[in-house]
C-alpha positions as CSV (number, residue, x, y, z in Angstrom):
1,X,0.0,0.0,0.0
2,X,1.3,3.6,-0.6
3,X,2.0,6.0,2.6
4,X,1.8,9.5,2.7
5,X,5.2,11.2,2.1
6,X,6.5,14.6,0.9
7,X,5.2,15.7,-2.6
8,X,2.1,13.2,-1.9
9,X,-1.1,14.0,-4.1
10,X,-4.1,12.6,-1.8
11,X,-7.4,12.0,-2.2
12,X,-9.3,12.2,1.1
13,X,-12.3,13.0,3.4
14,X,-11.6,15.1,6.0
15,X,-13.1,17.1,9.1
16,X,-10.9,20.1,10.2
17,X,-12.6,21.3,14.1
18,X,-12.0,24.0,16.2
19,X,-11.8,23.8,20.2
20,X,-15.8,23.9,19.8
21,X,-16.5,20.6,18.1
22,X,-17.7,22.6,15.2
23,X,-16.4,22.0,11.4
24,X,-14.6,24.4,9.8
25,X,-14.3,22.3,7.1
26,X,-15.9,18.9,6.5
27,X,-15.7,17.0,3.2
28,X,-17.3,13.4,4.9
29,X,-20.8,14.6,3.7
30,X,-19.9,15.4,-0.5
31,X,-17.2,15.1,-2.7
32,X,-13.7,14.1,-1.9
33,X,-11.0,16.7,-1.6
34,X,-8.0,16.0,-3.5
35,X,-4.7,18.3,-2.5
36,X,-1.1,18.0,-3.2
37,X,1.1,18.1,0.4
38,X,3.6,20.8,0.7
39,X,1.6,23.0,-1.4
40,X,-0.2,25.2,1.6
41,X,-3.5,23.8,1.6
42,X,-3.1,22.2,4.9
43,X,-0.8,23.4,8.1
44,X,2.3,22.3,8.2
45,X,1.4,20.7,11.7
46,X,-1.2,18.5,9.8
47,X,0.8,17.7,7.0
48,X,3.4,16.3,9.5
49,X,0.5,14.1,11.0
50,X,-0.3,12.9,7.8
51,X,3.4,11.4,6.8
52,X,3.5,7.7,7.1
53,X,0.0,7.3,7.3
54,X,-1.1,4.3,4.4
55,X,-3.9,4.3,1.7
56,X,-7.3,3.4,3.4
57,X,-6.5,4.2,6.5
58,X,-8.3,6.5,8.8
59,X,-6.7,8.6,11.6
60,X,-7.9,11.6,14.2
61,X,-5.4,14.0,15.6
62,X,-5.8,16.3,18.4
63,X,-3.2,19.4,17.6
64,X,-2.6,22.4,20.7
65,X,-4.1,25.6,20.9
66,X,-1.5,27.9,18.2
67,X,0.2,24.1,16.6
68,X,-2.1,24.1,13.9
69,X,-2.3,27.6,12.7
70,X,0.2,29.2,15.0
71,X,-0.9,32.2,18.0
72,X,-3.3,35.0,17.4
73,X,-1.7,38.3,16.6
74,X,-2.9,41.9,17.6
75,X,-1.0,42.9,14.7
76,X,-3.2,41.2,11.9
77,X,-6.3,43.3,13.3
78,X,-6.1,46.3,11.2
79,X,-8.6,49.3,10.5
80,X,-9.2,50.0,7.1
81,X,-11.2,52.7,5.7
82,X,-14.3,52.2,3.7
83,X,-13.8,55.1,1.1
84,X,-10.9,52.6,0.3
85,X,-13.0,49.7,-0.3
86,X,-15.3,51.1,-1.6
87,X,-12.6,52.8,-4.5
88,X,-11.1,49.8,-5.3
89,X,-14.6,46.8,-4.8
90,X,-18.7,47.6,-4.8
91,X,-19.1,51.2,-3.5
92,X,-22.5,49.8,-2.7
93,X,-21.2,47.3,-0.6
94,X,-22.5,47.6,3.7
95,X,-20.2,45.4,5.9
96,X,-21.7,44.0,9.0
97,X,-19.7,42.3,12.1
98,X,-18.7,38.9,11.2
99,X,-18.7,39.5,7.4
100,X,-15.6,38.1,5.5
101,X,-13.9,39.9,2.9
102,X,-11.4,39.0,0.5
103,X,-8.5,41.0,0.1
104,X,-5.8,40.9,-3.1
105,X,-2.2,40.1,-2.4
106,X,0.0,43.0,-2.8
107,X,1.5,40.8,-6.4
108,X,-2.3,40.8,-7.5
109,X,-1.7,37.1,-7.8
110,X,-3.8,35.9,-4.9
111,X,-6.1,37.0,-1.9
112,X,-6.9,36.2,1.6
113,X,-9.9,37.2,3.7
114,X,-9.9,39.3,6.6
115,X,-13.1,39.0,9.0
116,X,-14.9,42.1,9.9
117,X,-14.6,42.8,14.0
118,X,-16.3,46.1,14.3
119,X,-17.8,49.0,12.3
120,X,-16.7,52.2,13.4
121,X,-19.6,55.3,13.5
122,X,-20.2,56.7,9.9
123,X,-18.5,59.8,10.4
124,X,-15.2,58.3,11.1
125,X,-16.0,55.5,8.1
126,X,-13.6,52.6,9.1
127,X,-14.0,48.6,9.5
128,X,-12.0,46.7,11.8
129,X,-10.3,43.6,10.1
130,X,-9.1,40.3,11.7
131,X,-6.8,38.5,9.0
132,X,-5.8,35.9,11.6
133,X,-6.9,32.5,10.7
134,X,-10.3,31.5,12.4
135,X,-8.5,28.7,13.9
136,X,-5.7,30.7,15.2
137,X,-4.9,30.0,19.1
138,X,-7.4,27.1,19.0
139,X,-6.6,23.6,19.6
140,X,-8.0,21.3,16.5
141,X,-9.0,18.5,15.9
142,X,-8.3,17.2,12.5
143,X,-10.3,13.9,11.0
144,X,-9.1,12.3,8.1
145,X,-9.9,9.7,5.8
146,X,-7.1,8.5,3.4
147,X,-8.9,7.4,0.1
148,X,-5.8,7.4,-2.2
149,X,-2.4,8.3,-2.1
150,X,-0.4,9.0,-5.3
């Protein structure tokens, strides 16, 4: 049987929890996901977990709060004005607390999503952003089922 090494392209179900019990991410119920390790899709803490596992085989791992996706940082809360997002996205756009808004890299080649904290009053027209990962400072609980391994 194949295990899961470096470079691996897998084909697996998977459930990716948060200290809650609740899925952030859960694949058991639809489709397969299919991902190539090293390539970022998973943590590096979970990709390590994964290594040495075998085709077929199903495995949970319980990671500590910050393993997965590393400790929450004051510094990825940032205010950003919303004269600027609405320049450069929908100028009819409202954001509400707990929205999530995607964000281009500063290459224009990607984005990641910032989570909106707080809306300051109209006159001073300014959201508050969290771009830490939801899961940051959490422990997880990661759920895997390994359908193939390539």
């Amino acid at each position: 049987m194949a295990t899961v090494r470096s470079g691996s392209f897998l084909t697996l179900h998977y459930r990716l929890s948060g200290a809650d019990g609740q899925a952030v991410v859960d694949t058991f119920g639809g489709p397969p996901a299919t991902l190539s390790l090293g390539a970022g899709e998973l943590s590096p803490a979970i990709e390590a977990r994964l290594m040495g596992l075998e085709e077929g085989s199903s495995a949970r791992f319980e990671l500590e709060p910050g393993e997965a996706f590393g400790q929450r940082s004051p510094e990825l809360l940032q205010r950003v004005k919303l004269a600027l997002l609405r320049e450069l996205g929908d100028p009819d756009e409202v954001y509400s607390v707990g929205d999530v808004v995607q964000f281009p890299t500063p290459d224009g080649q990607g984005s990641y999503a910032g989570v909106v904290r707080e809306v300051g009053p109209a006159e001073e027209d300014w959201a508050l952003f969290d771009f830490n990962h939801p899961l940051a400072g959490q422990a997880v609980r990661f759920e895997v089922q390994l359908i193939g391994v390539l």
